[in-house]
C-alpha positions in Angstrom: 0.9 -1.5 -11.7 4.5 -0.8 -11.3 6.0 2.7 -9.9 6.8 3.8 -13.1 3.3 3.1 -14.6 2.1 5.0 -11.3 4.3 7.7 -12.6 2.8 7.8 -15.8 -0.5 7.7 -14.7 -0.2 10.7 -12.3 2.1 12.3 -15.0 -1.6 12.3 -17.6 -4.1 12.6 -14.7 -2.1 15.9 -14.1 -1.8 16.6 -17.6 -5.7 16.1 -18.4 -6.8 18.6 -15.5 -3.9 21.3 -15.2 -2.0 21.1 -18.4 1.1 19.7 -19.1 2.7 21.6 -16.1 4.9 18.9 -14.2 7.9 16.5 -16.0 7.5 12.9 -15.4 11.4 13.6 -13.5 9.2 15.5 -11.2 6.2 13.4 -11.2 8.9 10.8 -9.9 10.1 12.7 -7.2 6.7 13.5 -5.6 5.3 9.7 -5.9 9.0 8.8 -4.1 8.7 11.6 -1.7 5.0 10.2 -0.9 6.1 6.7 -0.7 8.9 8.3 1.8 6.7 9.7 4.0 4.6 6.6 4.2 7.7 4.3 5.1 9.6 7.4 7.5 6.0 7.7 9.3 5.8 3.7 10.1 9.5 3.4 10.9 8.0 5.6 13.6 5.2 3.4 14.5 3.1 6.4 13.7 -0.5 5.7 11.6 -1.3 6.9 8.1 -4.8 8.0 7.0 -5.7 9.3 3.7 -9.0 10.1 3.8 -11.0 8.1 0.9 -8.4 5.8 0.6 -7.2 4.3 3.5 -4.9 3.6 6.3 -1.1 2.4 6.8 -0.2 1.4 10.2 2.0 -1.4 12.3 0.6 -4.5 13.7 2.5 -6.8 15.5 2.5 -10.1 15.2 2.8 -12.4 18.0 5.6 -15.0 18.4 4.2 -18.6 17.0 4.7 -21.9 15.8 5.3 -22.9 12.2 6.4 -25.7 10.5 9.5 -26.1 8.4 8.4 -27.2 4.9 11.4 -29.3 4.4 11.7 -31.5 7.2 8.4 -30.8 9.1 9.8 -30.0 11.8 8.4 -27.5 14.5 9.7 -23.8 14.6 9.0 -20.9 16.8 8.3 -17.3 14.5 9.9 -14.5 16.8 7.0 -11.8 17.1 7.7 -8.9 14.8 5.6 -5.6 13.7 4.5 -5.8 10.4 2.9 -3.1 8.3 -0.4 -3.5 7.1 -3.2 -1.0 4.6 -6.7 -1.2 5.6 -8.7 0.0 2.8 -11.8 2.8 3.4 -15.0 2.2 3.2 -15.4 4.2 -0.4 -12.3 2.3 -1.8 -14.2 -1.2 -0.7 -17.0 0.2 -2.1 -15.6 1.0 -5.4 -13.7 -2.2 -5.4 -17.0 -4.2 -5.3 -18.7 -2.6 -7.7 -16.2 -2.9 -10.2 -15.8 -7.2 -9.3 -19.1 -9.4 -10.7 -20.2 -11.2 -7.7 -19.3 -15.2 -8.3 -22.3 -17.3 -9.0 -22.0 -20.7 -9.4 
């Protein structure tokens, strides 16, 4: 799902339960400022928790070795934060019920 189709979808979900009350201009501009607040709060190292859904916070990575794919040669990763979601327990929950378990 792209941006735009998360814009559409918020766009009818609002539609279906209050009316036709918001533009898809305006729909836009609330997903962005959402997705704003998200990146402003982990450019400030701070955590994100929306409750039923989950949580956006930093973890740092520690500095490590890699290889280069091209000549094979060794090549030490600097240690850099990187942000990461942790799904809640309902959203796991939901997820799996919706997934056949693989049988073989």
């Amino acid at each position: 799902m792209t941006k735009a189709d998360l814009v559409e979808h918020v766009t009818e979900q609002i539609a279906k339960t209050a009316g036709p009350m918001i533009s898809k201009k305006d729909c836009a501009r609330v997903v962005d400022a959402f997705l704003d607040a998200i990146k402003d709060a982990l450019q400030q190292q701070k955590n994100i928790e929306v409750r039923g859904f989950g949580t956006f916070k930093i973890r740092h990575r520690k500095t490590r070795m890699a290889r280069n794919p091209r000549t094979g040669s060794p090549v030490e990763v600097s240690a850099r934060p990187v942000p990461v979601f942790k799904p809640s327990k309902e959203l796991r929950a939901m997820v799996a019920d919706l997934v056949p378990p693989v049988t073989e």
